[in-house]
C-alpha positions in Angstrom: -9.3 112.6 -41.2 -12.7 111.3 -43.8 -15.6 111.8 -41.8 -19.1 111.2 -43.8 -22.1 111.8 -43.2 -25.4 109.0 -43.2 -28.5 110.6 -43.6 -31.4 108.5 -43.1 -33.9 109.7 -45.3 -35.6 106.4 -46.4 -38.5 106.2 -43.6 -42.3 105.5 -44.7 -43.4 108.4 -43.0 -46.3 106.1 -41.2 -46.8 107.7 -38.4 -47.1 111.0 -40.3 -49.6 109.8 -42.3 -47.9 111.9 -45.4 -44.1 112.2 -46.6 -42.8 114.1 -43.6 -39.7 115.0 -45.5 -41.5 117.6 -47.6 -43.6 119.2 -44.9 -42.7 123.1 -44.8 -40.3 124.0 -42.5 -39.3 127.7 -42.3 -38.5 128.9 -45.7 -37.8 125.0 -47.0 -39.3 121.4 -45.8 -38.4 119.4 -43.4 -35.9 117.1 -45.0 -34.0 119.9 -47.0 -33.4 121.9 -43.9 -32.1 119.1 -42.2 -29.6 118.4 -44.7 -29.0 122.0 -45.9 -27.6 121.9 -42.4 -25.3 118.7 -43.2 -24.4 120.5 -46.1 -22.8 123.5 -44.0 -20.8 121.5 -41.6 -17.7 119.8 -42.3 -18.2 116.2 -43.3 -16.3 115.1 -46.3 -19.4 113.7 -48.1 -22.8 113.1 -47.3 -24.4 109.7 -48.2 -28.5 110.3 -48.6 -29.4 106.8 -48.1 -33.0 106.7 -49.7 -36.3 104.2 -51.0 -36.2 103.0 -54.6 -37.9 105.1 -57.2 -38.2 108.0 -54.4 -37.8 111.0 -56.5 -36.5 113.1 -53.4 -38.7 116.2 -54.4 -38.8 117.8 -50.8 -34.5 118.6 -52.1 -33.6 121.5 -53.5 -30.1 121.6 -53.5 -27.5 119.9 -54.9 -24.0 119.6 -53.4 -20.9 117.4 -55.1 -20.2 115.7 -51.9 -23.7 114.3 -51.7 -23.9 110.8 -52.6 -27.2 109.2 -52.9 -27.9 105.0 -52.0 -31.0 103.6 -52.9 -31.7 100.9 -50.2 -33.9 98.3 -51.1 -35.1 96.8 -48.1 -35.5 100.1 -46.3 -39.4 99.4 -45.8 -38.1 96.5 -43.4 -36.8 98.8 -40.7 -34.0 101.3 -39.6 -31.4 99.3 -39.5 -31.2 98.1 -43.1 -31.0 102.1 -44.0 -28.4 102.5 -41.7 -26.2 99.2 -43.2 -26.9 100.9 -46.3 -25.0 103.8 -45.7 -22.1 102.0 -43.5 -21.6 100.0 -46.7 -21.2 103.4 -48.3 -18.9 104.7 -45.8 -16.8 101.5 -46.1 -16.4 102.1 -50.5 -15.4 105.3 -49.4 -12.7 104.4 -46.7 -13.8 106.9 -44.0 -12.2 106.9 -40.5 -15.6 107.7 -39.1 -19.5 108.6 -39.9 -21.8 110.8 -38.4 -25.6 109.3 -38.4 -28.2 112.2 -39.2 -31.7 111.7 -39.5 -34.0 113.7 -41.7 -36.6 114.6 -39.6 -34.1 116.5 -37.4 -34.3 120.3 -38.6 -32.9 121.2 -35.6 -29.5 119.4 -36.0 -26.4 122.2 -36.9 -24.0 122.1 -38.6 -22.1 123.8 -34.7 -23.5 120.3 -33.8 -22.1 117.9 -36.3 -18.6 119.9 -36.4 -18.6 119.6 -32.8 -18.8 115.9 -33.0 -16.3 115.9 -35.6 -13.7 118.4 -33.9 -14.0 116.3 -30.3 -13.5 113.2 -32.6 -10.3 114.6 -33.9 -8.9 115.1 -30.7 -9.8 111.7 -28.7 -9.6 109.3 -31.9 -9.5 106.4 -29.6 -13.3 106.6 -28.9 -15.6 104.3 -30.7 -18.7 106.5 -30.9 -19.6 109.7 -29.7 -23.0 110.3 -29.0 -25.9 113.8 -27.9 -28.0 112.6 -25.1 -30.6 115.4 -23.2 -31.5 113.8 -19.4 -29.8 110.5 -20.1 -31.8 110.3 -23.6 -29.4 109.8 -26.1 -30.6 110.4 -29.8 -28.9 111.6 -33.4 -26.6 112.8 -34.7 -24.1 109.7 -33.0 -20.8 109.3 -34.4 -18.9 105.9 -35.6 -15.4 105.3 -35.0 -15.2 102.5 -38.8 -14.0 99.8 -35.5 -17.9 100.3 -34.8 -19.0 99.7 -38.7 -19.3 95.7 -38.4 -21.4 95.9 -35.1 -23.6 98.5 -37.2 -23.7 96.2 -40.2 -24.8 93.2 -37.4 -27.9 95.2 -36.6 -31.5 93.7 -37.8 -35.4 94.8 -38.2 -36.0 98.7 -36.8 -33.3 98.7 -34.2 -31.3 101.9 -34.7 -27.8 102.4 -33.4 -28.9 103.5 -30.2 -29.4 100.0 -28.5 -26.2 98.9 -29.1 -24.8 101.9 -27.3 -26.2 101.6 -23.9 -23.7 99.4 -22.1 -20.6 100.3 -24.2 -17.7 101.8 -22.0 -15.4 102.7 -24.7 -17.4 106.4 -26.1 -18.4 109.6 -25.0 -21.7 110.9 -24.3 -22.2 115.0 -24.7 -25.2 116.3 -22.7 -27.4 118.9 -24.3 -29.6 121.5 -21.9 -31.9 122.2 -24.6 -33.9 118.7 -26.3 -34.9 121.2 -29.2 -31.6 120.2 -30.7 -32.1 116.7 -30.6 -36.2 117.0 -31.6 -37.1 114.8 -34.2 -40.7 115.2 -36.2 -41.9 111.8 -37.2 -45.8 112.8 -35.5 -48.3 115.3 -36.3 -48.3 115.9 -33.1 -44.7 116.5 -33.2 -44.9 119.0 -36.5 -47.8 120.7 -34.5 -45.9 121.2 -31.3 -43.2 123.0 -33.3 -44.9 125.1 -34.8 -46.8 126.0 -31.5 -43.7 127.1 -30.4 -42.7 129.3 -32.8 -46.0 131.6 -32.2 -44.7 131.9 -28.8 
């Protein structure tokens, strides 16, 4: 079974204020732990959907199953990113992606090979999706019978609208919303970091 990876990494960082992707995280930044993390599990590639003429600097590593898609209508909202990298998917004939943001450092790869493994043994299911108190939130997987729904989608509506009524998925419920903590604030990157001196 092809399982790949989408990782969103073409946001405008507005409500940042600066590129949140190469904020330092830990020993690294933001972005590069998040998919250092991809990187580790077991997807078959990873397709680093991007801006044009971003020069990905917050990356330091490079990985043969990383494929990288300039999208160039990412400024006009999530979903375009996310077409971008179905559209990728579909070239590469995968059974299934798993959607990964970058701002999620907290994302394993016990997490994404999780979603993959519970995939492999109920392949019926559309999508399979993390959700903390009935919040659901990345990483989601795609069943491909989901990708022309996902390529429907318009403006900054990410995948998670279209899941709310759907019958035919699972939803896996996290204790802990660390793991599904994504930093797109500064109040966000502060509160993190306030927690570590605890």
């Amino acid at each position: 079974m092809k399982i790949a990876g989408i990782f969103l990494a073409a946001g405008s960082s507005k409500r940042m204020g600066v590129n949140k992707l190469s904020l330092p995280f830990h020993t690294s930044t933001i972005g590069n732990t998040s998919l250092s993390h991809a990187l580790l599990s077991q997807l078959h590639t990873i397709i680093v959907v991007h801006r044009p003429n971003d020069d990905l600097f917050w990356m330091n590593k490079s990985d043969k199953r990383v494929h990288f898609v300039s999208c160039i209508r990412a400024e006009k909202g999530q979903a375009y990113s996310l077409k971008c990298g179905v559209q990728e998917a579909i070239h590469q004939q995968v059974n299934a992606v798993v959607v990964l943001l970058a701002d999620q450092p907290f994302v394993t790869s016990t997490m994404i090979n999780h979603l993959m493994f519970t995939y492999s043994k109920q392949p019926f299911l559309s999508f399979i999706a993390p959700h903390f108190q009935g919040t659901m939130a990345p990483p989601i997987l795609f069943a491909a019978s989901m990708f022309p729904l996902l390529l429907s989608l318009e403006g900054d509506i990410g995948a998670r609208k279209i899941l709310k009524h759907r019958s035919d998925g699972l939803f896996l419920s996290y204790k802990e919303k660390k793991w599904l903590y994504d930093i797109d604030t500064k109040e966000a990157y502060e509160h993190v970091f306030r927690e570590r001196r605890k």
